[in-house]
MDTraj code that builds the backbone (N, CA, C; nanometers):
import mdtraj as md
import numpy as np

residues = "UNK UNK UNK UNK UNK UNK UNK UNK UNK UNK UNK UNK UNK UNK UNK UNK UNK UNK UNK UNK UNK UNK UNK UNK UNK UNK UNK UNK UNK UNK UNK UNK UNK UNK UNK UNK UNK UNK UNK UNK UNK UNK UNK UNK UNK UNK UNK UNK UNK UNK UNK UNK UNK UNK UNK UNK UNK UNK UNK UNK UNK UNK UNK UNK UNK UNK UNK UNK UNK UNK UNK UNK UNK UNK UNK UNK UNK UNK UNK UNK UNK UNK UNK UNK UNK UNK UNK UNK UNK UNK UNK UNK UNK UNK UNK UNK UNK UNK UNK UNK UNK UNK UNK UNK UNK UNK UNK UNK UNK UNK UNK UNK UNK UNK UNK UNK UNK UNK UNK UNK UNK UNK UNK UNK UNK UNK UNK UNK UNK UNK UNK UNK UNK UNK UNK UNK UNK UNK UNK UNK UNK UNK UNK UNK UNK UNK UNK UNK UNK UNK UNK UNK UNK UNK UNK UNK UNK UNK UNK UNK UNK".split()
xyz = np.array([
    [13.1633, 6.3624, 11.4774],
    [13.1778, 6.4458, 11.3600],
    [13.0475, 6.4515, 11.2823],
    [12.9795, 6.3042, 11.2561],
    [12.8847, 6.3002, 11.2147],
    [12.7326, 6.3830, 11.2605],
    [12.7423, 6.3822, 11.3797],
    [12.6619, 6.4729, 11.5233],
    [12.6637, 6.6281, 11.4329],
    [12.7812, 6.6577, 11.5105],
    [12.8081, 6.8072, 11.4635],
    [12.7538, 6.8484, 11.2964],
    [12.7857, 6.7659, 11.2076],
    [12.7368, 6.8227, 11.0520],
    [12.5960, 6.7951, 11.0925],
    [12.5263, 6.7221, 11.1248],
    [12.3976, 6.6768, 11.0943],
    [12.3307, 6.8063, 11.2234],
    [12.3818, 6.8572, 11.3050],
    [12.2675, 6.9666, 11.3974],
    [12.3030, 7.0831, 11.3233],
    [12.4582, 7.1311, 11.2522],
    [12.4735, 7.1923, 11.1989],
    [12.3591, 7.1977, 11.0638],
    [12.3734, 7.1049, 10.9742],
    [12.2197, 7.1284, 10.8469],
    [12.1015, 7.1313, 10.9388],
    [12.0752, 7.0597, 10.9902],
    [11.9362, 7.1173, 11.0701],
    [11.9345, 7.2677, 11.1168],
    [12.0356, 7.3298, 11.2277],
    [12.0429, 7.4544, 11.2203],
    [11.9786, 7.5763, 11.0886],
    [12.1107, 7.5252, 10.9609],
    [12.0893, 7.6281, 10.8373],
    [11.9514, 7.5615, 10.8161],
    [11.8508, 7.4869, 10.7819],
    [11.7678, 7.4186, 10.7636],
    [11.6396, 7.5109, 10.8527],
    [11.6606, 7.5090, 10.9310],
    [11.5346, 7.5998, 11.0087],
    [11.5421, 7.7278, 11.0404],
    [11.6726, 7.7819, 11.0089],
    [11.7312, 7.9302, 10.9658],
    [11.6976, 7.9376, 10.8450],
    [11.6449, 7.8781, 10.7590],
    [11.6168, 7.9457, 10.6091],
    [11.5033, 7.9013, 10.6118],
    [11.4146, 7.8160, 10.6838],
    [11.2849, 7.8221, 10.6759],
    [11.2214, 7.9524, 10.7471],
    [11.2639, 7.9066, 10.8573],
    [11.2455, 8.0660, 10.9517],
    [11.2357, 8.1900, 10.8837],
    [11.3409, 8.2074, 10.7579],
    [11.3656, 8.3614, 10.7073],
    [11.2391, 8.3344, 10.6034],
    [11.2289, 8.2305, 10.5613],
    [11.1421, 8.2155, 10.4260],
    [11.0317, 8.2319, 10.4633],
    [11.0065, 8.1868, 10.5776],
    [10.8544, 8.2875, 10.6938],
    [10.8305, 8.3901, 10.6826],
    [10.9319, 8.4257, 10.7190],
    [10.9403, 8.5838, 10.7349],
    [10.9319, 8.6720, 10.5658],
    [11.0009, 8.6320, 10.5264],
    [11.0141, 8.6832, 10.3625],
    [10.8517, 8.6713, 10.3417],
    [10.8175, 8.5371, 10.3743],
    [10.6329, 8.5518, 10.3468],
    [10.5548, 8.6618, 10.4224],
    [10.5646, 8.6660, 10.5603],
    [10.4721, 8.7484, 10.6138],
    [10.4849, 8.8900, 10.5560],
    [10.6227, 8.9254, 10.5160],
    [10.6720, 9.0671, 10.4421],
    [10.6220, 9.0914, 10.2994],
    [10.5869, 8.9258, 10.2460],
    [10.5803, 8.9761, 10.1147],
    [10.4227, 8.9981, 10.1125],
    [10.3361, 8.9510, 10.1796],
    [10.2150, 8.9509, 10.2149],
    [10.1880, 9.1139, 10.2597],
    [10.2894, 9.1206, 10.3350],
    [10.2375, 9.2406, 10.3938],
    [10.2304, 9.3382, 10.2571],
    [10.3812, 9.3496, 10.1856],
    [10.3864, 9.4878, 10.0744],
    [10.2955, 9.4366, 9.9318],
    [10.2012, 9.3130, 9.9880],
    [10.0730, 9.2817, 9.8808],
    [9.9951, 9.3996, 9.9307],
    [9.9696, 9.3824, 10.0848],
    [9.8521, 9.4788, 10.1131],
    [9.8691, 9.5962, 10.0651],
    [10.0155, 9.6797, 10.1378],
    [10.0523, 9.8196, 10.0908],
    [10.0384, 9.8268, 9.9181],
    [10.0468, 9.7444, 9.8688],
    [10.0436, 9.7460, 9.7058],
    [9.8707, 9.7625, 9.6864],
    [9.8272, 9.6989, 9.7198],
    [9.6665, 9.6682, 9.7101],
    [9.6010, 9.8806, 9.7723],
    [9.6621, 9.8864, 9.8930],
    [9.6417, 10.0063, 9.9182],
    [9.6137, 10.1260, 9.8389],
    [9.7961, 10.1219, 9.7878],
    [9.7946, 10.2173, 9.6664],
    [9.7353, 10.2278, 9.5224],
    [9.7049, 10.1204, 9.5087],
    [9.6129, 10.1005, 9.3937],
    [9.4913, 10.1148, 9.4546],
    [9.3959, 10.1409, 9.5535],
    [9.2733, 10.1707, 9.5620],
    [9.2702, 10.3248, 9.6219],
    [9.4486, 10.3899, 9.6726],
    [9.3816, 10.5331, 9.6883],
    [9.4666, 10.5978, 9.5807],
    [9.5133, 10.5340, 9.4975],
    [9.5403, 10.5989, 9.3329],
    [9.6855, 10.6453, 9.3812],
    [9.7872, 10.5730, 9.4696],
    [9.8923, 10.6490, 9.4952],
    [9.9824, 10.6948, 9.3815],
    [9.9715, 10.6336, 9.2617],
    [10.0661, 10.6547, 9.1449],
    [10.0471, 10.7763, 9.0915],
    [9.8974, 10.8163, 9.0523],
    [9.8264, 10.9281, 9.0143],
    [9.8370, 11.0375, 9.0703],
    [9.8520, 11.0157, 9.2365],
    [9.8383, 11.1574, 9.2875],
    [10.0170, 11.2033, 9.3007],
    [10.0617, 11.0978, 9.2669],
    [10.2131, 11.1363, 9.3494],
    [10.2493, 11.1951, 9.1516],
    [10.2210, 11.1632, 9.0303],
    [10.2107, 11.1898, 8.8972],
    [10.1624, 11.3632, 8.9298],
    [10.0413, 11.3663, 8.9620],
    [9.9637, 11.4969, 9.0064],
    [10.0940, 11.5906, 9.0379],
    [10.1455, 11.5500, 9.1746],
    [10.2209, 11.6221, 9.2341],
    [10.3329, 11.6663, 9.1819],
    [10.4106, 11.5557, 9.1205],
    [10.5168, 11.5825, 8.9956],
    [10.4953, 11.7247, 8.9015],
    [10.3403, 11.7438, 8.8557],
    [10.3020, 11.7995, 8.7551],
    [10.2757, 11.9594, 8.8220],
    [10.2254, 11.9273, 8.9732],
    [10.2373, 12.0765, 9.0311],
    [10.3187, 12.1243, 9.0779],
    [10.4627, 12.0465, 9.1145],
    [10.5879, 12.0973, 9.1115],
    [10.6634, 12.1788, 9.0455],
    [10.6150, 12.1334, 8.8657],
    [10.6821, 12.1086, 8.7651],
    [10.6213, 12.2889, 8.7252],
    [10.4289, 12.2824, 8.7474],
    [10.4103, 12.4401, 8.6940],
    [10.4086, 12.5489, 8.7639],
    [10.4358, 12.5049, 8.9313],
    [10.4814, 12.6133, 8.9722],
    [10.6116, 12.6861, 8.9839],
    [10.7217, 12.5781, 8.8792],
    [10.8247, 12.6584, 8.8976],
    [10.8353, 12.7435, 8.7956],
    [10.7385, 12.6868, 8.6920],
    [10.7003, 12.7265, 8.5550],
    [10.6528, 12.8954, 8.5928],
    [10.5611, 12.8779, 8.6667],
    [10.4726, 12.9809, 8.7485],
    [10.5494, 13.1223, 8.7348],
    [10.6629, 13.0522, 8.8436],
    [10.8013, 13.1689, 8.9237],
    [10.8902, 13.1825, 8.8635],
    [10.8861, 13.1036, 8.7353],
    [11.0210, 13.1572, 8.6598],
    [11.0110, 13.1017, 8.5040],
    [10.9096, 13.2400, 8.4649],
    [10.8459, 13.1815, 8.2938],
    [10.9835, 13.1575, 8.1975],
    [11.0520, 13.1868, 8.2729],
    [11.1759, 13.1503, 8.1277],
    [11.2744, 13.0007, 8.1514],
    [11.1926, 12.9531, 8.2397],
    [11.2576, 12.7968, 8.2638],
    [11.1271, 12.7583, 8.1803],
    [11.0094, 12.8155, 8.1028],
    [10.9690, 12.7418, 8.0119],
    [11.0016, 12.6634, 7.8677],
    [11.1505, 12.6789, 7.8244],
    [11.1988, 12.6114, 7.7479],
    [11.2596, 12.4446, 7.8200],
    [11.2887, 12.4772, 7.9256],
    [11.3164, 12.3350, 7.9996],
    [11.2214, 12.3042, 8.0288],
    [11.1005, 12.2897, 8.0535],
    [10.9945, 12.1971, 8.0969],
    [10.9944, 12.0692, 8.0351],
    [11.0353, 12.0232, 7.9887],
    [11.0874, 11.8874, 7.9344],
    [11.2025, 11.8019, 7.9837],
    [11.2965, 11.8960, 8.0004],
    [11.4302, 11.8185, 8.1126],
    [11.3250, 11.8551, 8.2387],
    [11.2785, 11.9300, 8.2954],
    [11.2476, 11.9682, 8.4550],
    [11.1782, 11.8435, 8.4707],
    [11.0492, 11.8388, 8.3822],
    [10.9966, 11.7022, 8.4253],
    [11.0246, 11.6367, 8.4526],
    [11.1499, 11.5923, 8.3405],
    [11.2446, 11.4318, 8.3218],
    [11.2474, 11.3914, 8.4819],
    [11.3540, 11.5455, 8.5563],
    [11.4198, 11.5675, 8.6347],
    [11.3378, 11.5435, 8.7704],
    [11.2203, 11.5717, 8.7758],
    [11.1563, 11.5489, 8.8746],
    [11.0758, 11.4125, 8.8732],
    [11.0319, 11.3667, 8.8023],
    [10.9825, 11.2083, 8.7382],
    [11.0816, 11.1378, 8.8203],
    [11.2421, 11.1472, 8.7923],
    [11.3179, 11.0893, 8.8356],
    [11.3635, 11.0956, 8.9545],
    [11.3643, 11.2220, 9.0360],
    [11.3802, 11.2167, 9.1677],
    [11.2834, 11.1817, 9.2809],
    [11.1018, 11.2359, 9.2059],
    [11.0466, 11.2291, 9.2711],
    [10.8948, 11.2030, 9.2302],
    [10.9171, 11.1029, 9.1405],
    [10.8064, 11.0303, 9.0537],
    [10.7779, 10.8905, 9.1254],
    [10.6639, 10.8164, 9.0600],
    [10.6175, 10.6767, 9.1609],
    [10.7072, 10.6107, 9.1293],
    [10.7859, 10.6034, 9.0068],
    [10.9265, 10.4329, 9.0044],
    [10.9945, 10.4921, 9.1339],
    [11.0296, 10.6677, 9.1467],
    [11.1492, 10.6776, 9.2562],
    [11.1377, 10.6465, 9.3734],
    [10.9530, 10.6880, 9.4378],
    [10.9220, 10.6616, 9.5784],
    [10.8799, 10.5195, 9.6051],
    [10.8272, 10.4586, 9.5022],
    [10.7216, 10.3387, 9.5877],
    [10.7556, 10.2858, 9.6856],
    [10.8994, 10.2258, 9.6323],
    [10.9493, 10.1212, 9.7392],
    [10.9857, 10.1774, 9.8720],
    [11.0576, 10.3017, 9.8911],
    [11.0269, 10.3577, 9.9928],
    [10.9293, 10.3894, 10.0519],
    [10.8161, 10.4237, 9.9626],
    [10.6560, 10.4649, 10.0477],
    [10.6636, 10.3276, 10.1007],
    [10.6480, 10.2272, 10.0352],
    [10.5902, 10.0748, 10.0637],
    [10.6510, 10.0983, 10.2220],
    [10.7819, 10.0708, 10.2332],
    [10.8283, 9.9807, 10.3573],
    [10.7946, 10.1481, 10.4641],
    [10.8003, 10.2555, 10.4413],
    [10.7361, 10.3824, 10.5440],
    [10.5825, 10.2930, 10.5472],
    [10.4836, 10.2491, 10.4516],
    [10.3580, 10.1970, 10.5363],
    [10.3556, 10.0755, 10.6137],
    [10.4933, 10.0032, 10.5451],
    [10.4939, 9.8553, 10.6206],
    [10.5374, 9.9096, 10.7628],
    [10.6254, 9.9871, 10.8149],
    [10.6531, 9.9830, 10.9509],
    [10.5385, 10.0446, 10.9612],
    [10.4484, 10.1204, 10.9675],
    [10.3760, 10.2403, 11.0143],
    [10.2430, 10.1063, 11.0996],
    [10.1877, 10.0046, 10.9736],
    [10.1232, 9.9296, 10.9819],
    [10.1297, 9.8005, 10.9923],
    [10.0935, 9.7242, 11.0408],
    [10.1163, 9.5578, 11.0480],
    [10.0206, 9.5384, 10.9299],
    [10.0604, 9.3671, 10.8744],
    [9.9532, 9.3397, 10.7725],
    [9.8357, 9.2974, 10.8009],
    [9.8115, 9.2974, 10.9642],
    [9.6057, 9.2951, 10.9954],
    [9.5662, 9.4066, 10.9710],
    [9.6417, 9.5452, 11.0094],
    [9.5864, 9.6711, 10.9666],
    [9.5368, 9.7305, 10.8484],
    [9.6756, 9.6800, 10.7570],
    [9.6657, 9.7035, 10.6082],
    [9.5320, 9.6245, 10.5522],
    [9.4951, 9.5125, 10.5978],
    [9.4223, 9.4686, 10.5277],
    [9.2379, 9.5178, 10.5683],
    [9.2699, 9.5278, 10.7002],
    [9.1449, 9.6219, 10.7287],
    [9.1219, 9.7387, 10.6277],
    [9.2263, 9.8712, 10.6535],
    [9.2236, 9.9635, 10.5959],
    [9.1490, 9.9537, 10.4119],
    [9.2056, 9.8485, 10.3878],
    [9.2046, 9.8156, 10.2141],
    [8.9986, 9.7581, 10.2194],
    [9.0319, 9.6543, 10.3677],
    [8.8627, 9.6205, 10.3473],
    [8.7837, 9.7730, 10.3737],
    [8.8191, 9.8606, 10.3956],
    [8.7057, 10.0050, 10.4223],
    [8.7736, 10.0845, 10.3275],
    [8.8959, 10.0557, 10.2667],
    [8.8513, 10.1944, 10.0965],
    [8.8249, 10.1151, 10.0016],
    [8.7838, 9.9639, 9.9884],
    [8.7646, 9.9035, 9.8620],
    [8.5579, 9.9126, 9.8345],
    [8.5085, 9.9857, 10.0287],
    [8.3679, 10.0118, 9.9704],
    [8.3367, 10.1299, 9.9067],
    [8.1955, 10.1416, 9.9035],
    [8.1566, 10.2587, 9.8421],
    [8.2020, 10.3770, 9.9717],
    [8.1627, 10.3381, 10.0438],
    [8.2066, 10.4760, 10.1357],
    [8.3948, 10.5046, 10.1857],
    [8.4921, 10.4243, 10.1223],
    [8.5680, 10.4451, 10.1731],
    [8.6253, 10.4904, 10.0448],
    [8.5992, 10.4509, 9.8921],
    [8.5873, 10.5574, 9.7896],
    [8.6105, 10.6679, 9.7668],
    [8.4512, 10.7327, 9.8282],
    [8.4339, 10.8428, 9.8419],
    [8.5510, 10.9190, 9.9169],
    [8.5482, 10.8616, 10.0570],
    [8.6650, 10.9215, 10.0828],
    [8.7695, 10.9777, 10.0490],
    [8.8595, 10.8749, 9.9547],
    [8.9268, 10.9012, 9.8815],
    [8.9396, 11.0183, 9.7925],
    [8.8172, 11.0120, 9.7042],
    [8.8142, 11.1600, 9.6263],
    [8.7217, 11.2925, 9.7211],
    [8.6789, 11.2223, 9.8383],
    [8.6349, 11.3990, 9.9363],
    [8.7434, 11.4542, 9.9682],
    [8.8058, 11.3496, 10.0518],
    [8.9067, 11.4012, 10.1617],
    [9.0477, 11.4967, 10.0877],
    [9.0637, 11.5064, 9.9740],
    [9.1737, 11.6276, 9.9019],
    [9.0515, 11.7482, 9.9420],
    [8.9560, 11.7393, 9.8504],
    [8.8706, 11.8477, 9.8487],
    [8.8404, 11.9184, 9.9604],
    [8.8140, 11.7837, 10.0726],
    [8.8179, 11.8791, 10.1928],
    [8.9098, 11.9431, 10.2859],
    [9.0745, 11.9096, 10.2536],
    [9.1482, 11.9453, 10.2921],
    [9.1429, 12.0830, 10.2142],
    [9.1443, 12.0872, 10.0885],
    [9.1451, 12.2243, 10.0064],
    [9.0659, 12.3675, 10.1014],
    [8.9183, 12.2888, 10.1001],
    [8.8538, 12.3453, 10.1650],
    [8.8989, 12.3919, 10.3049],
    [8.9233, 12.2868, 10.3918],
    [8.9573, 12.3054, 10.5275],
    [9.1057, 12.4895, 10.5139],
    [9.1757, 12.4596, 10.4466],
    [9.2816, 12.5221, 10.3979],
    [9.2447, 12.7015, 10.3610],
    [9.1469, 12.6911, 10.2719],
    [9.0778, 12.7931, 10.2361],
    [9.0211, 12.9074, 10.3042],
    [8.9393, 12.7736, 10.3961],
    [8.8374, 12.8170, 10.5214],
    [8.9171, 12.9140, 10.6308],
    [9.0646, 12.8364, 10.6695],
    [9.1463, 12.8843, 10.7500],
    [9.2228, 13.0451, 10.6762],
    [9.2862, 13.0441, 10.5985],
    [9.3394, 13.2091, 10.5249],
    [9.2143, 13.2910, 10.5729],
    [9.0866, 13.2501, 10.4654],
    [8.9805, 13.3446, 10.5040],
    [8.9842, 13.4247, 10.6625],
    [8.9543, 13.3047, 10.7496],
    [8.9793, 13.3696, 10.8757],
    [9.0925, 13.4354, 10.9408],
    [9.1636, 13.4229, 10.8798],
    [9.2901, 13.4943, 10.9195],
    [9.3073, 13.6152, 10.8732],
    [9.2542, 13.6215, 10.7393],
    [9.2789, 13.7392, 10.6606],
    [9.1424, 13.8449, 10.7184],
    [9.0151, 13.7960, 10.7703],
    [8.9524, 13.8487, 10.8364],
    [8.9694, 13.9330, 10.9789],
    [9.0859, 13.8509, 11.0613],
    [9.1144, 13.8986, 11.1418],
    [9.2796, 13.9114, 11.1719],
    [9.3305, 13.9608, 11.0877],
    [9.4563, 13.9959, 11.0755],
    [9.4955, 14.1438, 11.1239],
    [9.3714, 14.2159, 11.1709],
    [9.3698, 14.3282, 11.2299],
    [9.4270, 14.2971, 11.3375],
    [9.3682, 14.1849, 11.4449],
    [9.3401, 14.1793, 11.5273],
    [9.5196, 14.1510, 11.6174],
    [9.5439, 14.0734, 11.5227],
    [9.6869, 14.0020, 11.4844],
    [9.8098, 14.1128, 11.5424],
    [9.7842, 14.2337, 11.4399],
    [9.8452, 14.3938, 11.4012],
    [9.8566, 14.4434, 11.5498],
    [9.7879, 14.4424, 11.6024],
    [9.7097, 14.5204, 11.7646],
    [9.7897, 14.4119, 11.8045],
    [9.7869, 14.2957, 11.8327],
    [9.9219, 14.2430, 11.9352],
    [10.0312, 14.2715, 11.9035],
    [10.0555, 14.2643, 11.7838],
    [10.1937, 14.2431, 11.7417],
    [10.2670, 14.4004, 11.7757],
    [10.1661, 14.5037, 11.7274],
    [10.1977, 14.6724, 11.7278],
    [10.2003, 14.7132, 11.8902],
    [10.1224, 14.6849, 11.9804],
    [10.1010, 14.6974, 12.1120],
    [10.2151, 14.6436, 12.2227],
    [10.2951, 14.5829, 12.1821],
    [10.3968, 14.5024, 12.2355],
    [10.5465, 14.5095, 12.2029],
    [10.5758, 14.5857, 12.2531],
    [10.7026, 14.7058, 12.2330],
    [10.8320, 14.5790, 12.3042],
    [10.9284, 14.5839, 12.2222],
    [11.0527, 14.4915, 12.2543],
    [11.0711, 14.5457, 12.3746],
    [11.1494, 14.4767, 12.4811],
    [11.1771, 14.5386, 12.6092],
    [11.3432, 14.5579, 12.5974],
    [11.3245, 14.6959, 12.6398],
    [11.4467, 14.8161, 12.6414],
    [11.5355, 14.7851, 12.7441],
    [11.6737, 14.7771, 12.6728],
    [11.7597, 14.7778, 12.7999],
    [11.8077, 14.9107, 12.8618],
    [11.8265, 14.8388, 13.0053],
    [11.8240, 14.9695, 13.0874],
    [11.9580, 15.0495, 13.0895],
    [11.8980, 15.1696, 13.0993],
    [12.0452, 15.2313, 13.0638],
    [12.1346, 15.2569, 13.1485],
    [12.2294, 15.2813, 13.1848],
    [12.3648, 15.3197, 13.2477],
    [12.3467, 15.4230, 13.2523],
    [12.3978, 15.5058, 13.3517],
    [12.4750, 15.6205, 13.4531],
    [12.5935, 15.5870, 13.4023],
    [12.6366, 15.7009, 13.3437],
    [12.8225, 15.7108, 13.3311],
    [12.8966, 15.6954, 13.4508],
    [12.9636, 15.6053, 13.4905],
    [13.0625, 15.6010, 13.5808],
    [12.9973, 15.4624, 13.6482],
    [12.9121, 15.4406, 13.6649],
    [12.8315, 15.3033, 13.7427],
    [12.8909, 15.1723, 13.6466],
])
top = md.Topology()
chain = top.add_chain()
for i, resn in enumerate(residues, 1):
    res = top.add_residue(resn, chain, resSeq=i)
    for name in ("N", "CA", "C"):
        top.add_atom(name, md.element.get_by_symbol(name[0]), res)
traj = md.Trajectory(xyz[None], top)
């Protein structure tokens, strides 16, 4: 009897050390993802985004400008940094292990991984820009396939066949 209780506490005993491992390597890890977002400003831009949600509906429908005060509330709350973090967090914890995270954090905490940070919107803007232009340049070209390419006709019947 004595046997059995005593492998039994050893059991729970290295089952809760075991998890308390684990709880560490996890909590370590959503240090890094935390450390992350504070060096590529995740609070700010996901705030940003809130705010361009908020005036383009403003944009499309000037008479929801008396609610811009609930809309905000409304979006703050569905889709503001208290609503996402913890979900962003554990989407980067699977995405990344915590050797990765901590790499990643050692190359945006320099000067060149910084920069990054505030190029890489701009150059997406850009990249974005660059692309319409060309399209809108050759949207002729577009017209001529699209106009040249006649649906295919079903064939018709002979009465009686």
């Amino acid at each position: 009897m004595k046997h059995n209780y005593l492998i039994g506490t050893i059991t729970t005993l290295m089952l809760c050390l075991g998890s308390a491992g684990l709880y560490a390597a996890d909590s370590s890890q959503r240090q890094q993802v935390e450390t992350l977002f504070r060096l590529t400003q995740m609070e700010k831009k996901i705030q940003e985004s809130v705010d361009s949600v908020v005036q383009l509906q403003l944009r499309q429908n000037p008479q929801l400008a008396q609610h811009e005060k609930a809309m905000r509330a409304f979006f703050k709350k569905h889709i503001g940094w208290n609503a996402l973090k913890d979900e962003l967090a554990d989407m980067y914890m699977h995405k990344f292990t915590e050797k990765e995270l901590t790499e990643i954090n050692a190359f945006y905490i320099t000067p060149a991984g910084q920069k990054v940070i505030t190029a890489l919107p701009v150059l997406v803007q850009e990249r974005n820009q660059l692309a319409m232009m060309r399209l809108q340049q050759n949207i002729g070209e577009l017209q001529q396939i699209v106009g040249t390419q006649q649906p295919a006709q079903k064939p018709t019947q002979k009465p009686g066949k």
